[in-house]
C-alpha positions in Angstrom: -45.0 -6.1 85.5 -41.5 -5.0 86.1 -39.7 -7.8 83.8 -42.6 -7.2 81.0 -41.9 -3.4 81.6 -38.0 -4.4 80.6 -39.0 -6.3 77.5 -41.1 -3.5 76.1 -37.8 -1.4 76.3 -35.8 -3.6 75.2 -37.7 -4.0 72.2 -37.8 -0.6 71.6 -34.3 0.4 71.7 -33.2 -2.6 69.9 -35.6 -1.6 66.8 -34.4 2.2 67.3 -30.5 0.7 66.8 -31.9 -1.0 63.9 -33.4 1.6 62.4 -30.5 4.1 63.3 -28.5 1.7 61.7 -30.6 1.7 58.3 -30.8 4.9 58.1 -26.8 4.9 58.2 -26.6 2.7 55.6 -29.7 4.3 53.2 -27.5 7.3 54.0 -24.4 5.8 52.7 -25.7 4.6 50.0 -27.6 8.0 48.6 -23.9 9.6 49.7 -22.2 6.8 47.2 -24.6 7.4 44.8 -24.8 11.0 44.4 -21.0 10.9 44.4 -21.4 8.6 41.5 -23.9 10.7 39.4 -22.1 13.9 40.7 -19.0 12.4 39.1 -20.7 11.2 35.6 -22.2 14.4 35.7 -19.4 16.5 36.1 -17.1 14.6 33.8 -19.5 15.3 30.9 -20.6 18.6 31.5 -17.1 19.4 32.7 -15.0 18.7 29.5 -15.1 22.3 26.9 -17.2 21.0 23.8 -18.4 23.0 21.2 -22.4 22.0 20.2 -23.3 21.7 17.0 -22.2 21.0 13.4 -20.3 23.9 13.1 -19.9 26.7 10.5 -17.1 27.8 7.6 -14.5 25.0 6.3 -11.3 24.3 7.0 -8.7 21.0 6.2 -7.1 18.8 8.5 -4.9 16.0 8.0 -4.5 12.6 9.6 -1.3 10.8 9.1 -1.3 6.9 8.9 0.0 6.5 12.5 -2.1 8.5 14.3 -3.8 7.7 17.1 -6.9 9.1 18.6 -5.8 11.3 20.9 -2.9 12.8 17.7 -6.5 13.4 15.9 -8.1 15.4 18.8 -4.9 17.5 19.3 -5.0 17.9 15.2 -8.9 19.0 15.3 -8.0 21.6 18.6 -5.4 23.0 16.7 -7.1 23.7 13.6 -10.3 25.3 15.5 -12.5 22.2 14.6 -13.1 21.0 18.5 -12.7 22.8 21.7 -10.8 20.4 23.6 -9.4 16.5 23.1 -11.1 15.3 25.9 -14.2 16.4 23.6 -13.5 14.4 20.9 -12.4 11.4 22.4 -15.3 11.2 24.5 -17.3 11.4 21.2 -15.1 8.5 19.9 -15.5 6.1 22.9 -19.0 6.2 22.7 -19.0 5.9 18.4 -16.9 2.3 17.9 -16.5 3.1 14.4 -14.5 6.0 15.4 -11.9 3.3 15.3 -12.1 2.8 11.7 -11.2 6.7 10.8 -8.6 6.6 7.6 -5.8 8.5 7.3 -5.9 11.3 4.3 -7.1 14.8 4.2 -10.5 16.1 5.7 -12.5 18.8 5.0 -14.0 19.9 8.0 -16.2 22.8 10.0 -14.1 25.4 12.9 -15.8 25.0 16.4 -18.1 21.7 15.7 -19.0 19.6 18.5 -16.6 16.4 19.1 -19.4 14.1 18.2 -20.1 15.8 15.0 -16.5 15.8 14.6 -16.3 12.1 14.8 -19.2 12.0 12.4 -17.8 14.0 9.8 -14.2 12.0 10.1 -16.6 8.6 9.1 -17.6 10.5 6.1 -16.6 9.1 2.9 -18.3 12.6 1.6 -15.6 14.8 4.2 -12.0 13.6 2.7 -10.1 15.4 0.2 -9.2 13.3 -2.7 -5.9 14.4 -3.9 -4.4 11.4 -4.8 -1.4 10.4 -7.4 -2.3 7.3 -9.5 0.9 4.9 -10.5 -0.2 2.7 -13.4 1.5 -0.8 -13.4 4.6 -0.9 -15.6 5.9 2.7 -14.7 9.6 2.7 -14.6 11.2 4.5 -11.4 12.1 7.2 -13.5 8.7 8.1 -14.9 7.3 7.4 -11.2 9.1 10.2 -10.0 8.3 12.6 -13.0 4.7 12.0 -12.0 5.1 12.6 -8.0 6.9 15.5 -8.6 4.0 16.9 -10.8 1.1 16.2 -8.4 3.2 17.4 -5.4 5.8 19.6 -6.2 8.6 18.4 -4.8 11.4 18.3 -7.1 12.3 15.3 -9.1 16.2 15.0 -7.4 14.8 14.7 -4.7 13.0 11.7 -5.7 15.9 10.7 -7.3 17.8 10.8 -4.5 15.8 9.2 -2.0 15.1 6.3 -4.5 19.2 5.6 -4.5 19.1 3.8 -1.2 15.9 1.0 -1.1 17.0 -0.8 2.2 16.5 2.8 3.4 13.4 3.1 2.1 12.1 0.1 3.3 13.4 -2.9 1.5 14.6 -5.9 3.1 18.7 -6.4 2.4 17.5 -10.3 2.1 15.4 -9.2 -0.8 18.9 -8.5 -3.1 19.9 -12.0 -3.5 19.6 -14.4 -6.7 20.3 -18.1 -7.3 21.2 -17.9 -10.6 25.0 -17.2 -9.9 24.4 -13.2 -11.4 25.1 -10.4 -8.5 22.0 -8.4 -7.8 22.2 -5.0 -7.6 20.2 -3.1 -5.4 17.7 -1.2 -7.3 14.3 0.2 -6.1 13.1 -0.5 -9.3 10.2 -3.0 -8.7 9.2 -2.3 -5.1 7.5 1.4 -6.3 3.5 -0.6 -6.1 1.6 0.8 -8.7 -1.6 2.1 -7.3 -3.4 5.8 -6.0 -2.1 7.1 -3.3 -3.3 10.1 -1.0 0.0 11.5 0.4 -0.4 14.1 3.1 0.4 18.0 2.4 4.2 18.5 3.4 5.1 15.1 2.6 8.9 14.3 1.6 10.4 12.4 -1.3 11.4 9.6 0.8 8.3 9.6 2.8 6.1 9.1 -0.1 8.2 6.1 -1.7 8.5 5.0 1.7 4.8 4.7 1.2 4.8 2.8 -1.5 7.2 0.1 -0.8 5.1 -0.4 2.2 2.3 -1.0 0.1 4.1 -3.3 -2.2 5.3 -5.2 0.8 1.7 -5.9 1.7 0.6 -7.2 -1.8 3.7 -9.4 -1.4 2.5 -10.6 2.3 -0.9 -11.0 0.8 -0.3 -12.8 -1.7 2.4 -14.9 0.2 4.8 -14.1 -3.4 8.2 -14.8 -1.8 7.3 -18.0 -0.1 5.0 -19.4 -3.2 7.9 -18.8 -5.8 10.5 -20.3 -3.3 8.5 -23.3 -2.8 7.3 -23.8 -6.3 9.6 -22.3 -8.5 12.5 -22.7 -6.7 14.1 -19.4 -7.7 14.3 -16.3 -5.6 12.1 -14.0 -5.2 14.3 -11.5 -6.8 14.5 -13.3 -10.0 10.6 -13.7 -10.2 9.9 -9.8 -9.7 12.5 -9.0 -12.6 10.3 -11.9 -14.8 6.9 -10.1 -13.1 8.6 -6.8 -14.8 9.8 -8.0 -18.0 6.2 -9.8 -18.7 4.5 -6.8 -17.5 6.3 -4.8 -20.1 6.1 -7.7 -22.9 2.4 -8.2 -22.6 0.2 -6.6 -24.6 -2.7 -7.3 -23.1 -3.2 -8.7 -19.1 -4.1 -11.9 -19.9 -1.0 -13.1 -21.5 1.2 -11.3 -18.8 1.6 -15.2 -17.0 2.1 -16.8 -20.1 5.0 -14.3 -21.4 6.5 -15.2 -17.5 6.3 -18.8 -18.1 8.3 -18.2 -21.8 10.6 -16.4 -19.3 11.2 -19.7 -17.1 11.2 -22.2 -19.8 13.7 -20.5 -21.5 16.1 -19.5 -18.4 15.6 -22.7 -16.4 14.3 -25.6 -19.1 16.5 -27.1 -22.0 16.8 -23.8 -24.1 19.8 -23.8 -25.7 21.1 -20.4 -24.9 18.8 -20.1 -22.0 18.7 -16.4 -23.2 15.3 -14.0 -23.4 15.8 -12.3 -26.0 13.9 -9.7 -25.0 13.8 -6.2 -26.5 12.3 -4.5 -23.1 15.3 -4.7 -21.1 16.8 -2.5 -24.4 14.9 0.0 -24.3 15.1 0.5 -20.4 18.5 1.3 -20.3 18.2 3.9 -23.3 15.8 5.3 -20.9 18.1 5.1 -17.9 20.9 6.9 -20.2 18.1 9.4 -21.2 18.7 8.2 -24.9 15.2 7.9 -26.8 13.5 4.8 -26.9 12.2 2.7 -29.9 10.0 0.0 -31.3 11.4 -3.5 -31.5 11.0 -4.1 -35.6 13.2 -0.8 -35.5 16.1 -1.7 -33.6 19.4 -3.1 -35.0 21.1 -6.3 -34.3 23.7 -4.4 -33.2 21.7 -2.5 -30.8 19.7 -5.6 -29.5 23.6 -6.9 -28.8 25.9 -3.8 -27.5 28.0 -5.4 -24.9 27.8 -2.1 -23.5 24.0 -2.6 -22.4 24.1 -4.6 -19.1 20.2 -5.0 -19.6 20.3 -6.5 -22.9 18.9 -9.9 -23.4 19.9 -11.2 -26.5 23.0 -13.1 -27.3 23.4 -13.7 -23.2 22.3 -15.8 -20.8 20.1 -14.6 -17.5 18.2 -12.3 -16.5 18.7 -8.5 -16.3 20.6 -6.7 -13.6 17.5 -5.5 -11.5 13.4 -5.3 -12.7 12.9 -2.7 -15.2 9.8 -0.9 -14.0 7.6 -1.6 -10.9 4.8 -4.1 -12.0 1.2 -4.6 -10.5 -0.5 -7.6 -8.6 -1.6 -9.1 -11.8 2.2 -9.2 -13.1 3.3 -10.4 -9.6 0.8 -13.5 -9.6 1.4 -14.1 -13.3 5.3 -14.6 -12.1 4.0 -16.4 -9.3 2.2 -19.0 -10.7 1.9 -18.6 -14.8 -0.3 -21.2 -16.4 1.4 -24.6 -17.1 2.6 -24.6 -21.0 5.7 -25.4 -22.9 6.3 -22.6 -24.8 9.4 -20.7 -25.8 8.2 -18.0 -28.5 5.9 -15.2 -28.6 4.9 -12.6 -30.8 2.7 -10.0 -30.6 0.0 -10.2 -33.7 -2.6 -7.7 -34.0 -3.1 -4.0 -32.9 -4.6 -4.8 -29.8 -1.7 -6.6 -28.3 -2.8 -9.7 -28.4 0.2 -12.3 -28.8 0.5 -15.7 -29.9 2.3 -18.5 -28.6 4.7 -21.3 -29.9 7.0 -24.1 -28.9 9.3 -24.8 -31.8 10.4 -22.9 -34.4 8.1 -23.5 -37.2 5.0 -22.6 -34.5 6.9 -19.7 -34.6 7.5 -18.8 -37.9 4.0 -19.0 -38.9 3.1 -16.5 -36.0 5.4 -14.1 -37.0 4.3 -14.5 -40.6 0.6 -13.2 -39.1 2.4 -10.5 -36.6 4.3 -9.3 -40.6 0.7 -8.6 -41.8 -0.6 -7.0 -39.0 3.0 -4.7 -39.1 4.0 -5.8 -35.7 7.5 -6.7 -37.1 
């Protein structure tokens, strides 16, 4: 009796320590647990948020660089959201939030940071402002057209445009193999294209912009490397031809066949291994803010005034720097223009079209039909 008597207790006691010891743990673990949810809980309903869409309207800007957290403390300080936390909370829990664009937005005061996040992925929110730069715009004519969309004054422009390798331009880009010096110009590296520049945005800023941009056509269409490789000339030379054709052509799709004119004539068995080309003419009258004119209406003279450094007639080369900024097409036609041994072209009819020869009796005949049509 006694030694069952001792079993029975110890039984007992040992399942009472076990169960004490459960309910320490279960204890633990709801302790742990509430913490948890406590915490979750109390991070969400702790952050100030706004609910809602919102009411009235009011604009914010996002610059290029922003990150998240610059567009929450752009949306507090315009009213939009009641705190960043608010919005970036929205935008961890929306992954598209990652694919919000840079511009201008048109937006609601006091709207919730997921609504905010909404409206931010809304092609219908942004404000479309932008300038559009047509392919073949000269500098010049660049900056007359900023300065009209956005105020700011065309010196400034002007003045900002005088130093490219501040503006983004590699100093590796100024270099040419054909023994001529290369001047440093940022004629060429203005992209053609429409751009949404922020409110407040300064002279340099903006063309900033745009050599950025023409620096990533260039990447993307791997221009430098492809003409080096294939062309064997340097990139500098091929966006002067990518200029001259784009100004030459009448139509696009005789932009790569003007730049291949361009090569058999400067690096093939051309006698003079001269263009002849009455664009670069007329850009320096433009330059020297003397009035432009058609080809069949200037003089021999003119087309030959030693005084013209981008003249193209009776010398060899190419001119000094590009004379206007040309587009993608213009670029690839430079790039890699259609195989062909031509040396002439003319333009023939009123829609731009030209036509082109290899020898001088081709020519002739061409011109003949570009006579009729009053091209020349």
């Amino acid at each position: 009796m006694g030694g069952e008597k001792y079993r029975s207790v110890h039984r007992k006691s040992g399942e009472r320590v076990r169960i004490a010891l459960t309910s320490t743990v279960l204890v633990v673990v709801l302790v742990a647990l509430a913490g948890a949810g406590g915490y979750v809980g109390w991070d969400r309903w702790s952050v100030p948020d706004y609910s809602g869409a919102g009411t009235g309207s009011v604009r914010v800007d996002v610059r290029a660089d922003s990150t998240l957290t610059d567009i929450g403390v752009a949306l507090v300080g315009a009213g939009v959201v009641k705190s960043t936390e608010a919005f970036l909370r929205a935008a961890r829990d929306d992954p598209r939030a990652q694919r919000i664009q840079a511009g201008s937005f048109k937006l609601r005061k006091e709207m919730s940071g997921e609504a905010a996040v909404a409206l931010l992925l809304d092609p219908a929110a942004r404000v479309r402002s932008g300038v559009t730069i047509k392919e073949g715009r000269t500098a010049k004519e660049v900056y007359a057209i900023l300065a009209k969309a956005t105020g700011v004054p065309v010196g400034d422009f002007a003045k900002a445009g005088r130093d490219p390798v501040a503006l983004g331009v590699p100093k590796s880009w100024f270099k040419r193999d054909d023994g001529q010096k290369a001047a440093r110009s940022i004629e060429g590296f203005l992209f053609p294209d429409t751009y949404e520049f922020r409110p407040g945005a300064t002279a340099q800023q903006m063309l900033r912009e745009m050599v950025k941009r023409f620096f990533a056509v260039e990447k993307k269409l791997t221009f430098a490397t492809r003409v080096r490789d294939q062309l064997d000339i340097s990139p500098y030379e091929a966006l002067i031809v990518a200029s001259l054709a784009e100004a030459e052509a009448g139509v696009p799709q005789d932009i790569g066949k003007i730049a291949r004119v361009a090569y058999n004539r400067l690096y093939g068995d051309f006698p003079c291994q001269c263009l002849e080309f009455d664009v670069g003419i007329n850009y320096y009258y433009q330059l020297t803010g003397r009035p432009t004119k058609p080809s069949k209406k200037m003089t021999r003279a003119e087309q030959r005034d030693p005084e013209n450094p981008y003249r193209l007639h009776g010398k060899a080369g190419l001119t000094p720097t590009p004379i206007n900024n040309p587009g993608e097409g213009a670029l690839r036609g430079a790039m890699d223009p259609p195989k062909g041994d031509w040396v002439f072209f003319v333009a023939i009819d009123a829609d731009g079209n030209s036509a082109f020869a290899v020898t001088d009796a081709e020519h002739e005949k061409n011109k003949e039909i570009a006579r009729k049509a009053g091209k020349i």
